[in-house]
C-alpha positions as CSV (number, residue, x, y, z in Angstrom):
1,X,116.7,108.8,98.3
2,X,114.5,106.1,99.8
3,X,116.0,105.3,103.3
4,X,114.8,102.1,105.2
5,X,113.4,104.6,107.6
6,X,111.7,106.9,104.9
7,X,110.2,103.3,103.1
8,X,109.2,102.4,106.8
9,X,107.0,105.5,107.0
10,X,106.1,104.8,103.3
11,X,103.9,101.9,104.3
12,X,101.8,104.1,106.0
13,X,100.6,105.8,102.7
14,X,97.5,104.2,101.1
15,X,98.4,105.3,96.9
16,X,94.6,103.5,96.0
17,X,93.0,106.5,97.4
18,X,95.8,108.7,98.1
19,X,94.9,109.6,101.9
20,X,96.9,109.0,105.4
21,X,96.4,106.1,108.1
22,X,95.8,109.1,110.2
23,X,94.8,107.1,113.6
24,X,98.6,105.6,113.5
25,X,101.0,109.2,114.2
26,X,99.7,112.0,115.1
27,X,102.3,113.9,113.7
28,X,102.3,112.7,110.9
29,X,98.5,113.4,110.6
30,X,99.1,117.2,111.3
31,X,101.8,117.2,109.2
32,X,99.4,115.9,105.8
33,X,96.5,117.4,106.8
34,X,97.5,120.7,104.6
35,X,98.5,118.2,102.0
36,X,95.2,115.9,101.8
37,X,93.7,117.8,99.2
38,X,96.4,118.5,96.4
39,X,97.1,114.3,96.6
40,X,93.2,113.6,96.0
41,X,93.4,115.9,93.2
42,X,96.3,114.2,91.7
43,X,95.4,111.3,88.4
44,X,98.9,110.4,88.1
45,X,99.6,107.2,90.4
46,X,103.6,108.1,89.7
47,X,103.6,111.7,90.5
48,X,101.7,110.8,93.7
49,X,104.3,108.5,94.6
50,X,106.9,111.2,94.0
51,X,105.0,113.9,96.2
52,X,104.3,112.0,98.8
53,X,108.1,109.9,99.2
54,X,109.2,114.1,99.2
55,X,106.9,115.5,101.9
56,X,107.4,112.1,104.0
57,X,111.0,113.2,103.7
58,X,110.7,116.3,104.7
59,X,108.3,115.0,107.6
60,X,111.6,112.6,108.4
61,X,113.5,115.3,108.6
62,X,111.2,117.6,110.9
63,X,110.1,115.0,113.6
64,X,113.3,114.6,116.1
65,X,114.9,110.8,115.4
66,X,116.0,111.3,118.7
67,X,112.1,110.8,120.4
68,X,111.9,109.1,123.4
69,X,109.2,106.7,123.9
70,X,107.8,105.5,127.0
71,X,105.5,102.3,128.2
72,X,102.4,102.3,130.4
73,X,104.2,102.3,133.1
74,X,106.2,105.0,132.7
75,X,109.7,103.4,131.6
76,X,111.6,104.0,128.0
77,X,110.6,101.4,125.6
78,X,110.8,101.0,121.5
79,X,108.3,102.7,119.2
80,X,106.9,99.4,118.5
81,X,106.1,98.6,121.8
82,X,104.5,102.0,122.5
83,X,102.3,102.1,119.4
84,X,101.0,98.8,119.7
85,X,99.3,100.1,122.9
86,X,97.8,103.2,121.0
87,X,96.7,100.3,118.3
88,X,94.4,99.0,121.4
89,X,92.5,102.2,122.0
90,X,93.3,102.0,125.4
91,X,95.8,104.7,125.3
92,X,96.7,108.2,123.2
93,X,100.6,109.2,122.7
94,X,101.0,112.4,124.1
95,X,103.9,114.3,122.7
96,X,106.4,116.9,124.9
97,X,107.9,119.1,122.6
98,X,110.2,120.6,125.0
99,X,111.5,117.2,126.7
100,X,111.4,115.4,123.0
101,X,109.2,112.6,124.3
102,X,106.0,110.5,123.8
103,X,104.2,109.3,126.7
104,X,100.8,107.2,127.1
105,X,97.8,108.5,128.7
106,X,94.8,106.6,129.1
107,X,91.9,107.5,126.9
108,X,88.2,107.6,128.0
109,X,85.6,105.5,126.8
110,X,84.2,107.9,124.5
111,X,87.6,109.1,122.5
112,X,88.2,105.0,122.5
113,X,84.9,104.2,120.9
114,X,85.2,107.4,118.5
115,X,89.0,106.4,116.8
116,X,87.5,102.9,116.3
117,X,84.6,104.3,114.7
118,X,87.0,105.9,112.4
119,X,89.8,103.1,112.3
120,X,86.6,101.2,110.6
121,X,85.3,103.1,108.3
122,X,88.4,103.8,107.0
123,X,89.9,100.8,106.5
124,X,87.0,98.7,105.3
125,X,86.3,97.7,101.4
126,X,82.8,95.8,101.2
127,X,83.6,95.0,97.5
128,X,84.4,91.4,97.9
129,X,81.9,90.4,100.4
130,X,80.0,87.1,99.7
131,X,82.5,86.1,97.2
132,X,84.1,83.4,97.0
133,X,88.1,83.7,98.3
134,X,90.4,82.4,95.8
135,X,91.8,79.0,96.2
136,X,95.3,78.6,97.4
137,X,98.1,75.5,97.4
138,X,101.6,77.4,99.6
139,X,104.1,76.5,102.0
140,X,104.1,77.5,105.1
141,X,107.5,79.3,107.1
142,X,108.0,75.2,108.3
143,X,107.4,73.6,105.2
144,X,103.7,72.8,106.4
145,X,101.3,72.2,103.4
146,X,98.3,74.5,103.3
147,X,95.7,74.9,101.3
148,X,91.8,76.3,101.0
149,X,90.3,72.9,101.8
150,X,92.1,73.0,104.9
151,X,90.0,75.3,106.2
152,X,86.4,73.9,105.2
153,X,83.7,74.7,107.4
154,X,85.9,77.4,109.6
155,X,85.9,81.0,109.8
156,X,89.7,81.7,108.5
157,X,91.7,84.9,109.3
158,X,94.1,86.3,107.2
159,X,96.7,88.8,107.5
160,X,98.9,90.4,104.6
161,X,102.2,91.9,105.3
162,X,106.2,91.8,105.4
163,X,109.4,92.6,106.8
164,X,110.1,96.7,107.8
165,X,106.0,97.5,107.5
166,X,105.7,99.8,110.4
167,X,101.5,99.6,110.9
168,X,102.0,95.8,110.1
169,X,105.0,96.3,113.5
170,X,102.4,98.0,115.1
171,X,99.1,95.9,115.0
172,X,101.4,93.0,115.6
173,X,100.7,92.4,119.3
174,X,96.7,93.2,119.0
175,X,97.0,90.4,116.4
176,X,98.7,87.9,118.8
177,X,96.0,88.4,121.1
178,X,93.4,88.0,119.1
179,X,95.1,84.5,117.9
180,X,95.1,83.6,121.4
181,X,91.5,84.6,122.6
182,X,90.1,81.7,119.8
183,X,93.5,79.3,120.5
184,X,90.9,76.5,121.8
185,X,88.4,77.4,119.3
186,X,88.7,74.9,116.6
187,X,86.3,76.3,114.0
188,X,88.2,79.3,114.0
189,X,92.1,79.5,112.2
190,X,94.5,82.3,111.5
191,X,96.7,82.3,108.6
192,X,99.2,85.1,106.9
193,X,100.7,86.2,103.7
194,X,103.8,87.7,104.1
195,X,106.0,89.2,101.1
196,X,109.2,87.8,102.2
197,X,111.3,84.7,101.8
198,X,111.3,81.8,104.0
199,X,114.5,82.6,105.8
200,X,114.1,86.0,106.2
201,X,110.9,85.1,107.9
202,X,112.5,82.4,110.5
203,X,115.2,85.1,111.5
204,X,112.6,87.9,112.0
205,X,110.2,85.5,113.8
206,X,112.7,84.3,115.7
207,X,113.0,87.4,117.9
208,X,109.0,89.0,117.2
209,X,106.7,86.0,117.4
210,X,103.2,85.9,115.0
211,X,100.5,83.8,116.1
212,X,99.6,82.9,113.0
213,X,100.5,80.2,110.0
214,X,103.1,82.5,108.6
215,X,103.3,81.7,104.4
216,X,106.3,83.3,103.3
217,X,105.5,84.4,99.1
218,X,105.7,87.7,97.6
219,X,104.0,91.2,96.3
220,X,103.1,89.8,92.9
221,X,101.6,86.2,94.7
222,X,99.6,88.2,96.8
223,X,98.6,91.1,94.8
224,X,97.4,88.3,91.7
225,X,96.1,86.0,94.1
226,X,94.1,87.9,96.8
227,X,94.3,91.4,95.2
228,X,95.9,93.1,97.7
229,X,98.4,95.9,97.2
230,X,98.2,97.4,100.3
231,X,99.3,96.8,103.7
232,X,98.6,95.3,106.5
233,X,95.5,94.0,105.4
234,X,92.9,91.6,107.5
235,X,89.8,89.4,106.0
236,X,87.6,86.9,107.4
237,X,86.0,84.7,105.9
238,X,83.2,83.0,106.7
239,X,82.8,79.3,107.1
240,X,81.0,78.7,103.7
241,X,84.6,80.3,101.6
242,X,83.2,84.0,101.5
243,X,84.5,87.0,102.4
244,X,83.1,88.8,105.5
245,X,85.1,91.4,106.1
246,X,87.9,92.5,104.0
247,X,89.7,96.1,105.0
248,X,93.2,97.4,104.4
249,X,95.2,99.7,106.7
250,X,95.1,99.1,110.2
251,X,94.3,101.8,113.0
252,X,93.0,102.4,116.1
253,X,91.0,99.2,117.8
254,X,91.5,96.9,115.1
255,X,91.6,93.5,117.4
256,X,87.8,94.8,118.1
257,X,87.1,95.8,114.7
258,X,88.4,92.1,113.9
259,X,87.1,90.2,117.0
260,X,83.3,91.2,116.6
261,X,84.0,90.6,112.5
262,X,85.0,86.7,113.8
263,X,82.0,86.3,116.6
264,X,79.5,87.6,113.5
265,X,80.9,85.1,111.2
266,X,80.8,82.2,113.9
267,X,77.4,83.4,114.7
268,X,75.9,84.3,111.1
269,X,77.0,81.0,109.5
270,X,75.1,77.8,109.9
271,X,77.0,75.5,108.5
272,X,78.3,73.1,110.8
273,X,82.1,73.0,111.4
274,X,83.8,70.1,110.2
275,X,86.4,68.6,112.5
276,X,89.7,68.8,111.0
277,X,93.7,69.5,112.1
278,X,94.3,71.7,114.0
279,X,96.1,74.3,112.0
280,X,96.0,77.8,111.5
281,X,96.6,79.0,115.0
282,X,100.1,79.3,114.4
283,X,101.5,77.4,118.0
């Protein structure tokens, strides 16, 4: 049976290519590694599925529920919370087996620089750069207009994801931040797809904040539209309509990853920014 906390873990799972977002649990990782091979060998996307809901499952069932996480500074906090800050680099979870807990310890320079040199290969897909992103005419969560011409002349950001996606819970803050470092940057806006309704969207907001235009839509929007069938998923694009950057899966150092993707963009393009609303920055 497909629990909410077995679907939560399911997001994890990248079906395209049938491999782990390793850099996100490290038990998980240890846990697949034995597995990797079989799943690459498989050619049938269903019996995938089925292998992989079963030994997540099983994984479910092997990892404690009962975990508890702790903060930077030493004091209980969610699972969110405490892999957002692995998300940043800054920081490895350190599991005690004996006490059934996850701490944070600093990580040095080199393992930082390392796991982002992984988080980005893995996640990138240079297929779509220099072409054109598709035009778009949606809604936003307030019933704000958007569309691609809004945008002319900027570098836009854009995020996919929904509701119960535990990566897209994860790079969450790193994303906030990164929203807020360009906030008085007006050739630079931040917009996101997510695959859920408009009120479901205002109640979850309402209690874990996004930086960006939030578009409320759904799986077959998005997946027609931009493509994507995996998530979370970040793009840039540069100010002329074109992709930059385009990768799927998050990881380890992804507000780098997407912070020097921006700064290149800004830097690469010479088009002139047009002056227009202020939108896309999502305060």
């Amino acid at each position: 049976m497909k629990t909410p906390e077995t679907m939560k873990y399911l997001t994890i799972v990248s079906y395209r290519d049938y491999h782990i977002a390793y850099s996100l649990n490290d038990f998980t990782k240890s846990y697949f590694a034995q597995f990797t091979p079989m799943i690459r060998r498989l050619t049938s996307m269903r019996n995938a599925s089925l292998i992989l809901l079963t030994l997540l499952t099983s994984a479910l069932s092997a990892q404690n529920k009962h975990t508890t996480f702790y903060d930077t500074a030493g004091n209980v906090t969610t699972w969110e919370s405490h892999w957002a800050q692995v998300v940043t680099g800054r920081y490895k979870s350190v599991y005690n087996k004996s006490e059934n807990k996850k701490t944070l310890v600093r990580t040095t320079r080199e393992e930082c620089a390392k796991e982002l040199h992984k988080t980005e290969k893995r996640i990138t897909n240079g297929k779509k750069i220099g072409t054109e992103l598709p035009a778009f005419d949606v809604a936003d969560v307030n019933g704000n207009r958007l569309t691609k011409a809004d945008f002319k002349g900027k570098v836009l950001v854009v995020n996919f994801w929904f509701i119960g996606c535990a990566p897209c819970e994860m790079e969450r803050p790193a994303l906030n931040t990164l929203a807020t470092a360009y906030s008085d940057n007006a050739n630079v806006a931040f917009i996101s797809f997510a695959k859920n309704d408009q009120a479901e969207l205002k109640k979850f907001l309402a209690e874990h904040p996004f930086h960006y235009n939030v578009v409320p839509t759904d799986k077959d929007y998005i997946r027609t539209g931009f493509e994507i069938s995996e998530y979370p998923a970040n793009i840039v694009i540069d100010r002329n309509g074109k992709y930059h950057f385009f990768g799927t899966g998050t990881g380890i150092g992804i507000f780098t990853i997407l912070k020097r993707q921006i700064d290149e963009a800004l830097t690469d393009d010479k088009t002139k920014s047009r002056q227009g609303p202020a939108i896309g920055n999502g305060r």
